[in-house]
LOZAGU-721170 format. One record per atom (N, C-alpha, C): x, y, z; residue in three letters. Coordinates in steps of 0.2 Angstrom, whole numbers, plus 5000, padded with zeros to 4 digits. Layout:
// residues N
XYZALA/...
END
This chain:
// residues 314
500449945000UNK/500050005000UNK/500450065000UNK/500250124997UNK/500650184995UNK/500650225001UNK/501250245006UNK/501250255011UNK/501050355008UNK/500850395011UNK/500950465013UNK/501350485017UNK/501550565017UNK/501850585022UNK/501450645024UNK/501450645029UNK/501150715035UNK/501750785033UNK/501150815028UNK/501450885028UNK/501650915032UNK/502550935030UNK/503050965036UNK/503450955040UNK/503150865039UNK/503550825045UNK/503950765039UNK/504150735043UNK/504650655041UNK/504050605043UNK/503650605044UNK/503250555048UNK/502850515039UNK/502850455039UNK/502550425033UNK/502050375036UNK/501350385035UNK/500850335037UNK/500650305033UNK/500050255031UNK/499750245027UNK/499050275029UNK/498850275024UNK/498050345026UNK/497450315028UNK/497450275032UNK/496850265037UNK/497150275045UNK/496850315051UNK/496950325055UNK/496750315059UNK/496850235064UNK/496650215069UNK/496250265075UNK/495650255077UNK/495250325082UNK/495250265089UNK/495850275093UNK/495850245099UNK/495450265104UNK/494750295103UNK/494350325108UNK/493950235109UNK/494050205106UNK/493850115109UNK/494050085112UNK/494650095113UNK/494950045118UNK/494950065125UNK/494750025128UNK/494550045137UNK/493850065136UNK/493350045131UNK/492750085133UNK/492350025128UNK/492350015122UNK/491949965120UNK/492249895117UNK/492949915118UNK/493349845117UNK/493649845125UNK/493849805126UNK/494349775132UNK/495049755131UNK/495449765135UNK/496149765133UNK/496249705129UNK/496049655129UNK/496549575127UNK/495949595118UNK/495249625117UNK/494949635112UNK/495349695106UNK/495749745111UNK/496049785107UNK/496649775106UNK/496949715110UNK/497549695106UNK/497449655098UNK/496949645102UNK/496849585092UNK/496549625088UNK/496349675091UNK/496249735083UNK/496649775081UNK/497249795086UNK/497749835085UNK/498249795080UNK/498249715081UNK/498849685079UNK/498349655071UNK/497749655069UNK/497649655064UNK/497749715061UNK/497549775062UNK/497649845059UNK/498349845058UNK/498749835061UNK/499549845059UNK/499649785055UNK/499249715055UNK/499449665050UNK/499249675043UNK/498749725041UNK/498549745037UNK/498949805034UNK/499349825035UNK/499849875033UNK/500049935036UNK/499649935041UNK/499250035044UNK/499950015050UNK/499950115049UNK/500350105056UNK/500150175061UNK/499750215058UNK/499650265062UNK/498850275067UNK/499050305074UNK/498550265077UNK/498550335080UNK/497750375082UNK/497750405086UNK/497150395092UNK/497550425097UNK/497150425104UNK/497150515107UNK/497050495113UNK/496950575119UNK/496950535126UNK/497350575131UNK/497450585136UNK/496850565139UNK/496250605137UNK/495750595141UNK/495250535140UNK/495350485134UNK/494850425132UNK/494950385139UNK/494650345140UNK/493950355140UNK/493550405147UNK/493650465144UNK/493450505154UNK/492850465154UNK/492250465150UNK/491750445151UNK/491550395155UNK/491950345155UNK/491950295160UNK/492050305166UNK/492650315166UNK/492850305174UNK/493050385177UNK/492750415173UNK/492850505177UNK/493450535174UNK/494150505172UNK/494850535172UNK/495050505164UNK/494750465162UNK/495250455156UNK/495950405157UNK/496450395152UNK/496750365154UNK/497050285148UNK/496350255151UNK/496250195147UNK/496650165142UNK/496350225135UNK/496750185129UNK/497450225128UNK/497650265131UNK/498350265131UNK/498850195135UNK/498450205141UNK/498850145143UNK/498750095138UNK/498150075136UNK/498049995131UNK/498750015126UNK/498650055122UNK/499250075116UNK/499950045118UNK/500150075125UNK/500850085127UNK/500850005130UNK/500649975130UNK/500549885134UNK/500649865126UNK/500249865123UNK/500349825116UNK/500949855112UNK/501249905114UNK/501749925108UNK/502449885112UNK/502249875119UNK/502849865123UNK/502749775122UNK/502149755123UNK/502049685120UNK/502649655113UNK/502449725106UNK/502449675100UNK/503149705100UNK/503449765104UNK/504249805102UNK/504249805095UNK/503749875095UNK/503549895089UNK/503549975089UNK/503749975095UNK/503550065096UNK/503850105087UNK/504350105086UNK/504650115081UNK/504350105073UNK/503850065073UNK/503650055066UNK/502950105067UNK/502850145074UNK/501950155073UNK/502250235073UNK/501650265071UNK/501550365070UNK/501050345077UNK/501150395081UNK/500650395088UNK/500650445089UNK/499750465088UNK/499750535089UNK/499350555096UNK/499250605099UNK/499050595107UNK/498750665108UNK/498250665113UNK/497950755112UNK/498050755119UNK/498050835121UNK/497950895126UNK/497550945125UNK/497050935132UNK/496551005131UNK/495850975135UNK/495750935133UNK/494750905132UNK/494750895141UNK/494150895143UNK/493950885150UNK/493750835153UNK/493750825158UNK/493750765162UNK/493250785167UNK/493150715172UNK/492650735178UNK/493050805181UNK/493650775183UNK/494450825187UNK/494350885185UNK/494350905178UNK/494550965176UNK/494250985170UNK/494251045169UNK/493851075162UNK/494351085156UNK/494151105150UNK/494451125144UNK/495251155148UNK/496051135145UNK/496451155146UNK/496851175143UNK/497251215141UNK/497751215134UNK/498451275140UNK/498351245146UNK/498951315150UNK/499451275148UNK/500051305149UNK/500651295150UNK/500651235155UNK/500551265160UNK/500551215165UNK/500251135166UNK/499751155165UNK/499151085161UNK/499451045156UNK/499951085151UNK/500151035145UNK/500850985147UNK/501351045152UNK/501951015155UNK/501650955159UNK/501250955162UNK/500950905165UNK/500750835163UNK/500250855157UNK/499950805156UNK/500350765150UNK/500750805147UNK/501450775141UNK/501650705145UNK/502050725150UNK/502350685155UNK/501850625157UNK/501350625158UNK/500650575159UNK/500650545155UNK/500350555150UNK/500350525141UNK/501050465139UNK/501550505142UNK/502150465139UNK/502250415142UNK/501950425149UNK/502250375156UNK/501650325153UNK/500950335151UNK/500550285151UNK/500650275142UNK/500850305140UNK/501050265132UNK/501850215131UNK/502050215139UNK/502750205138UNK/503350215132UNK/503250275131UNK/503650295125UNK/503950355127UNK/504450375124UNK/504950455127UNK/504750505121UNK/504450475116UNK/504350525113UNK/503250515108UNK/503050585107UNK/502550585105UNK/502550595097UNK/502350565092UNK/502450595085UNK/502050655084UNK/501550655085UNK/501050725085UNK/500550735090UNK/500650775093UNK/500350815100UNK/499950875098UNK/498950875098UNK/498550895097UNK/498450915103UNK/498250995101UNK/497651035105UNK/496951005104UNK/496750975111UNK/496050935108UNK/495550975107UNK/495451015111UNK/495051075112UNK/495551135116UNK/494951185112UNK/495151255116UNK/495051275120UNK/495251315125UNK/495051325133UNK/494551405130UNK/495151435124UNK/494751495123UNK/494851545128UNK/495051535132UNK/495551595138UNK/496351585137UNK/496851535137UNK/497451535138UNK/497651575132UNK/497951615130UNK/498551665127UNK/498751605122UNK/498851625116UNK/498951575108UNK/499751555112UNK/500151625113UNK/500851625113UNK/500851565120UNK/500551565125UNK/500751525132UNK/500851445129UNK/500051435127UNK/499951365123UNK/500751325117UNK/500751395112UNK/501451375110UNK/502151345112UNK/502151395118UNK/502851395122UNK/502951335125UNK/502351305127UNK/502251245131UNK/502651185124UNK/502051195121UNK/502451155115UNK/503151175113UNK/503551225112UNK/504051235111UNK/504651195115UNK/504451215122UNK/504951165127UNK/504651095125UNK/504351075125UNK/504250995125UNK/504450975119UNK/504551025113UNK/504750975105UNK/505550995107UNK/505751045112UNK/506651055113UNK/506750985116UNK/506350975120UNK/506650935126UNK/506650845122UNK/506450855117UNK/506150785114UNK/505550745114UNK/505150775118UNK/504450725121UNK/503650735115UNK/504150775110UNK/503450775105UNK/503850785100UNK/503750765092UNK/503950805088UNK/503650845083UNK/503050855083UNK/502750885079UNK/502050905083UNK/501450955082UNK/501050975083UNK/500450975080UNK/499950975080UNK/499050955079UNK/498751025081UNK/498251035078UNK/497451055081UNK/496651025080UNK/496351025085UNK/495850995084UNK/495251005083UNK/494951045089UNK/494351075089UNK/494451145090UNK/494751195085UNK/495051255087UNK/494751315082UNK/494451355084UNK/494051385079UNK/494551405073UNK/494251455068UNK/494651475062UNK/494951505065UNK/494751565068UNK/495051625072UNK/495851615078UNK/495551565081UNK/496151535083UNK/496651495080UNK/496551475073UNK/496951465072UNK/497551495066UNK/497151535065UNK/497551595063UNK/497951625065UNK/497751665070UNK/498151685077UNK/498651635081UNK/498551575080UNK/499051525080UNK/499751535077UNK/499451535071UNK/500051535065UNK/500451615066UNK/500051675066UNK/500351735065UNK/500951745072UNK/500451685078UNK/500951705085UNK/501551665081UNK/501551595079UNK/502051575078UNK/502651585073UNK/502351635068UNK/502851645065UNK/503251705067UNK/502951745071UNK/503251825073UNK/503751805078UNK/503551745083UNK/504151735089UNK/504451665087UNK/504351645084UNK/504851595080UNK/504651525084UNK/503951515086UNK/503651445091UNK/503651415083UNK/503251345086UNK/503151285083UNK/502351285080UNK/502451295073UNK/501751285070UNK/501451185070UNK/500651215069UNK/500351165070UNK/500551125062UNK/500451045060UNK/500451055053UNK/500050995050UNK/499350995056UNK/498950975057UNK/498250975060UNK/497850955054UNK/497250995059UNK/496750905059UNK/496150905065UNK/495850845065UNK/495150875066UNK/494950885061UNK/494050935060UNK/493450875061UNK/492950915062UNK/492650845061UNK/492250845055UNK/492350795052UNK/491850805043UNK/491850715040UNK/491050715038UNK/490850685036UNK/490550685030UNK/490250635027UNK/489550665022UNK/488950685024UNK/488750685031UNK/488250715032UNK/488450765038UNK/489150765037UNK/489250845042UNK/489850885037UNK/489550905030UNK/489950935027UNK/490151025028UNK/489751055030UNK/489751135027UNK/490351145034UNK/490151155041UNK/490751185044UNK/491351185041UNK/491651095039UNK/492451115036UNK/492551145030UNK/492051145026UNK/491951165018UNK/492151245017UNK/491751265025UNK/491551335023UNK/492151385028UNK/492251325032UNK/492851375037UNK/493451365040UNK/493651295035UNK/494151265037UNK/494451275030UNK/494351235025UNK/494851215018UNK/495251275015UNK/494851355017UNK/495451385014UNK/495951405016UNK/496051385024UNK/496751385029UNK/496951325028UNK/496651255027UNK/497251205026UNK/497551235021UNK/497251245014UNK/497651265009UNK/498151305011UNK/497851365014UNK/498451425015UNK/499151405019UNK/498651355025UNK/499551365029UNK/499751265028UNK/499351245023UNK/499751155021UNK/499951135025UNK/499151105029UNK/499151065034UNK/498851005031UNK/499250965035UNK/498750875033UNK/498050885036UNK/497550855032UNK/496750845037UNK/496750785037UNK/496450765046UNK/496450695047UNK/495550705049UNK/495150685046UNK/494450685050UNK/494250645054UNK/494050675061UNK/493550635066UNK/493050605063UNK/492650565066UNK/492050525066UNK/491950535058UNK/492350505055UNK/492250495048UNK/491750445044UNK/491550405049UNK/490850375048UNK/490050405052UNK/490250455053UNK/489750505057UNK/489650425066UNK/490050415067UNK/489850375074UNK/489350325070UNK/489650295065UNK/489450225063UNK/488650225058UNK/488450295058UNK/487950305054UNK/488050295046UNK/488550295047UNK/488650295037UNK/488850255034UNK/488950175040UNK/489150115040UNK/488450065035UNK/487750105037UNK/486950095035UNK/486950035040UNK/487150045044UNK/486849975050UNK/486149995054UNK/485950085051UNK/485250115057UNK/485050135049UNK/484350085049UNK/483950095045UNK/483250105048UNK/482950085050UNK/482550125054UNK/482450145062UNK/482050185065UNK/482050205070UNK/482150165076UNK/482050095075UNK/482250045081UNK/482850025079UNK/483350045077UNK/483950035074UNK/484350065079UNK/484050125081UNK/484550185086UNK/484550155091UNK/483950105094UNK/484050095100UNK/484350035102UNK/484749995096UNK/484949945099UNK/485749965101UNK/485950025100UNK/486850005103UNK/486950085104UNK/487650085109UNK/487750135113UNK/487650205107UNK/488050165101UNK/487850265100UNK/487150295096UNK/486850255097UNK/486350255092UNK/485950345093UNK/485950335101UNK/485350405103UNK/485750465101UNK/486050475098UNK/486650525099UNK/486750535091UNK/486550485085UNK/486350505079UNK/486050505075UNK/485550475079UNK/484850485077UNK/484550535073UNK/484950615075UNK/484850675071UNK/484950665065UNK/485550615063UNK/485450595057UNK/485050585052UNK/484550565054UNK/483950495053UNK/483450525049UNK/483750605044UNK/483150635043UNK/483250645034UNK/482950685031UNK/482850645025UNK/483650675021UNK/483950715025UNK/484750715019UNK/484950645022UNK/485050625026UNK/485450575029UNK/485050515025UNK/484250515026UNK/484250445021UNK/484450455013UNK/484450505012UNK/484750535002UNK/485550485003UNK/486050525008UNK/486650485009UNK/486550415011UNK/486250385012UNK/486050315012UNK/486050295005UNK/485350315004UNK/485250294998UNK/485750284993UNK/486150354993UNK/486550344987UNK/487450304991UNK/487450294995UNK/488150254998UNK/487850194994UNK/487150164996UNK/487150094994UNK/487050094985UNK/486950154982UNK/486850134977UNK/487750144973UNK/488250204976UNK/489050194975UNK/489250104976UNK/489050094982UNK/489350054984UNK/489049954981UNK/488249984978UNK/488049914976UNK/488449914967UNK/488749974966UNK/489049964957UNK/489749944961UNK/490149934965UNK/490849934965UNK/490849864970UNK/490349834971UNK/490349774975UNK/490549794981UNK/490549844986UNK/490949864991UNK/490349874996UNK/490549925001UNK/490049925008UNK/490049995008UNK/489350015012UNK/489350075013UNK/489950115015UNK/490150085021UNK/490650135026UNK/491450125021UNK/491550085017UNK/492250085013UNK/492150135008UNK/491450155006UNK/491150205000UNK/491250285002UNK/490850265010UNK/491050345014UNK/491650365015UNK/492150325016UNK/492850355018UNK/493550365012UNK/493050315006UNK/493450335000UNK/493150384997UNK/492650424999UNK/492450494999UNK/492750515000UNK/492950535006UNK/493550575009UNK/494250565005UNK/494150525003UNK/494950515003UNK/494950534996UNK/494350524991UNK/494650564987UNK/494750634985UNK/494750674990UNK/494550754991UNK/495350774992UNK/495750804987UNK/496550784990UNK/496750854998UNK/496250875000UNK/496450915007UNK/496150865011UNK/496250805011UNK/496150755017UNK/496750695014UNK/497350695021UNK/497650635019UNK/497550585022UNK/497050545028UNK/496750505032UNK/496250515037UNK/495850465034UNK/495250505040UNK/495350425045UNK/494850475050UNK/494950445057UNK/494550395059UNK/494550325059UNK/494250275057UNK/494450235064UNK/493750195069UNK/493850145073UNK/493250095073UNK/493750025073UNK/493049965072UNK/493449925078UNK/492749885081UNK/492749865085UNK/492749765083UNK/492849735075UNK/492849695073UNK/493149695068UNK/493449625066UNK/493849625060UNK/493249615054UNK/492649615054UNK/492349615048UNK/492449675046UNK/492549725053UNK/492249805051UNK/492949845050UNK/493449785052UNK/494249825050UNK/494249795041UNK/494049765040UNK/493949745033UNK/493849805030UNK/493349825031UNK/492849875025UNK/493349945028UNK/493749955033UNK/493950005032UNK/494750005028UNK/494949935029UNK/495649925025UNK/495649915016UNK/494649915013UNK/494549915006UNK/494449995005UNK/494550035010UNK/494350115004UNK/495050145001UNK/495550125003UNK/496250165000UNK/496250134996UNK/495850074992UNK/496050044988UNK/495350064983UNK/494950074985UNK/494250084982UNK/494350164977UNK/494450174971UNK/494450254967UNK/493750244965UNK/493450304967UNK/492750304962UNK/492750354959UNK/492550374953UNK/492350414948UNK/492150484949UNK/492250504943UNK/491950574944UNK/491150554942UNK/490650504942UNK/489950494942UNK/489750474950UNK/490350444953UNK/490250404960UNK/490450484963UNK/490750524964UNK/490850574967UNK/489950624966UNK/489750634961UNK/489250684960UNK/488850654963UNK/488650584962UNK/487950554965UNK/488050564976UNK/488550554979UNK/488850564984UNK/488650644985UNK/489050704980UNK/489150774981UNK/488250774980UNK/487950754978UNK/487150784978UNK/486750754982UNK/486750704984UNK/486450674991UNK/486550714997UNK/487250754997UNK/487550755005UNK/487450815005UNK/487550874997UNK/487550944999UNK/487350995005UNK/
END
């Protein structure tokens, strides 16, 4: 498989991006070693989590970093994975953070519970929207000196900030982001369309997208209204469930029934054909479901497959 490199860095992944928010939450540690060790046997090497997965469980977070750090220490593989890890999101403990203080903190946590010395890309998960762009920076500054991270991310950070980002960073000489993790799907297209893509262009950032199956929605496993209430995320996107969402239904299965493939491999070769997305952020809890995500890099659809998609989802 044709590896990619992450704009501005040396890091080379292949373009599917493991979403470690599953492990410790709907898989179990010995269930996400065997889907970690299938997604690496499949060719992938880059895998993203956060500090804070899963707070919702147990209050503080934690979980799938440690899972990560036990299996990379298991297969002594540290070395072949891209591991990217966020700072910022809140927990029972504590609110949105992005201080200096918070981040020297919480760097040093991450790495103890990833057991690794070093971070390949360290995201701002969320914005606190109080801390000073320059403070946030600086924090990163000493931590890419000191070796504990090499490169930088943002996540959920508005336009605004992250302009402000760039401008702090070029005038005092910090560490640019070169990375952004937006949330975009085909049924949540307009925010990134309308106020994201013409900053990645400008400052040529990689885009990795969140919930790139909308939380399993565009997988077409929720076909009618007792569909949502068989599995935890059901209530949560059900919003979905209205008549664009069944349009994009409609038409994934009618892409997907010309190409012999699945809904969810159709949805993320969507993305992947838009060249301001280098990997979107994909997590399955089975290996049927690591299948259908290991057929999109390899799935090219058409300029007819792209327009019935582009008019369903507008």
């Amino acid at each position: 498989m044709k590896k990619v490199t992450i704009k501005n860095t040396d890091l080379e992944i292949a373009p599917i991006n493991f979403g470690g928010n599953v492990f410790g939450w709907t898989l179990d540690e010995k269930e996400s070693f065997n889907i970690l060790n299938k997604f690496e046997e499949g060719g992938f090497n880059f895998i993203d989590t956060a500090d804070t997965y899963s707070w919702w469980v147990n209050g503080k977070g934690g979980q799938s970093e440690e899972i990560i750090g036990k299996w990379m220490k298991e297969k002594k593989n540290r070395q072949d994975i891209v591991l990217a890890t966020k700072v910022g999101s809140e927990t029972k403990e504590h609110g949105f953070d992005i201080s200096k203080k918070h981040i020297l903190k919480s760097v040093d946590e991450s790495l103890k519970r990833l057991g690794t010395d070093h971070i390949d890309l360290y995201y701002t998960h969320f914005d606190d929207k109080v801390t000073p762009v320059e403070e946030t920076l600086s924090a990163y500054d000493e931590i890419i000196k000191a070796g504990k991270v090499r490169y930088i991310g943002g996540s959920n950070i508005s336009p605004e900030r992250l302009i402000e980002s760039f401008e702090v960073a070029e005038k005092n000489n910090l560490p640019k982001y070169v990375a952004l993790q937006p949330h975009y799907n085909l049924v949540e297209r307009e925010k990134f369309e309308t106020e994201y893509t013409s900053l990645i262009e400008k400052y040529g950032l990689s885009a990795f997208p969140y919930w790139s199956l909308a939380a399993g929605f565009l997988t077409g496993k929720y076909r009618t209204e007792e569909d949502f209430e068989k599995t935890t995320r059901g209530a949560g996107i059900k919003k979905y469930f209205d008549d664009k969402g069944k349009a994009v239904l409609s038409a994934l299965d009618k892409v997907s029934e010309k190409h012999q493939s699945q809904p969810a491999t159709v949805a993320l070769a969507w993305l992947l054909a838009n060249p301001l997305i280098t990997a979107p952020i994909v997590s399955a809890t089975s290996e049927r479901q690591l299948q259908t995500i290991f057929d999109a890099p390899k799935l090219s659809l058409d300029s007819e497959d792209l327009e019935i998609l582009n008019q369903a989802s507008k």
